[in-house]
C-alpha positions as CSV (number, residue, x, y, z in Angstrom):
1,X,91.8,119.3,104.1
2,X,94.0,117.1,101.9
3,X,92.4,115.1,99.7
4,X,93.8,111.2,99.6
5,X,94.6,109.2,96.4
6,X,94.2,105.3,95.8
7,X,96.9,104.6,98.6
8,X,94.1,105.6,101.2
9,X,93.4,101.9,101.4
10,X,96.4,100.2,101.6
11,X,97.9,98.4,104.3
12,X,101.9,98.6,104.1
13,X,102.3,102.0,106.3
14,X,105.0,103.2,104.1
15,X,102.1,103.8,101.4
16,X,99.8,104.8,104.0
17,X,102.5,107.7,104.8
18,X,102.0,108.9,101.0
19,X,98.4,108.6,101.0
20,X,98.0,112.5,101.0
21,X,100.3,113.4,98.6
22,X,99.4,115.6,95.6
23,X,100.8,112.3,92.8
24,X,97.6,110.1,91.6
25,X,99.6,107.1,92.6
26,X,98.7,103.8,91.6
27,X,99.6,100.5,94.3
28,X,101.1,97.8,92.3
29,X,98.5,95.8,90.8
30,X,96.8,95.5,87.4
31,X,95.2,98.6,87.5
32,X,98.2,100.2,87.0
33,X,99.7,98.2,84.6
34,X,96.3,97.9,82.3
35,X,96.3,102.1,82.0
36,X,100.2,102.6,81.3
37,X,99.0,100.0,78.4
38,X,96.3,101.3,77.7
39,X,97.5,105.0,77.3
40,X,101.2,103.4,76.0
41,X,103.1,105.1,79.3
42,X,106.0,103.9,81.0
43,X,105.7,102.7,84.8
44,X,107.2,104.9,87.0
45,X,107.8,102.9,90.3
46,X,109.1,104.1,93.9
47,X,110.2,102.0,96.3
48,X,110.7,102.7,99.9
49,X,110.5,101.8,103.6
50,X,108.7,102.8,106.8
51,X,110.8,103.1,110.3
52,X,111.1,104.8,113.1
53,X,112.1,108.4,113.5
54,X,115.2,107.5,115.3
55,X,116.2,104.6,112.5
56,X,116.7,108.2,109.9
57,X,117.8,111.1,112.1
């Protein structure tokens, strides 16, 4: 079974889709930004969209 990281609980279904992968990814928020401070690391930040199966074939 694969295990989920913090994206489990969001809402926008293009994090949902990445909710299983193997990266601890953070969703934008404080949390995120507070550790990268905190352990003086850079933000690493994807961006991307949901859609249909037919919208990408």
């Amino acid at each position: 079974m694969t295990e989920l990281n913090r994206l489990a609980n969001e809402k926008s279904p293009y994090l949902l889709q990445h909710a299983g992968n193997p990266v601890d990814w953070y969703p934008w928020g404080e949390e995120a930004f507070e550790k990268a401070a905190r352990e003086d690391k850079p933000i690493l930040l994807s961006i991307g969209y949901s859609t249909c199966h037919w919208c990408h074939v």
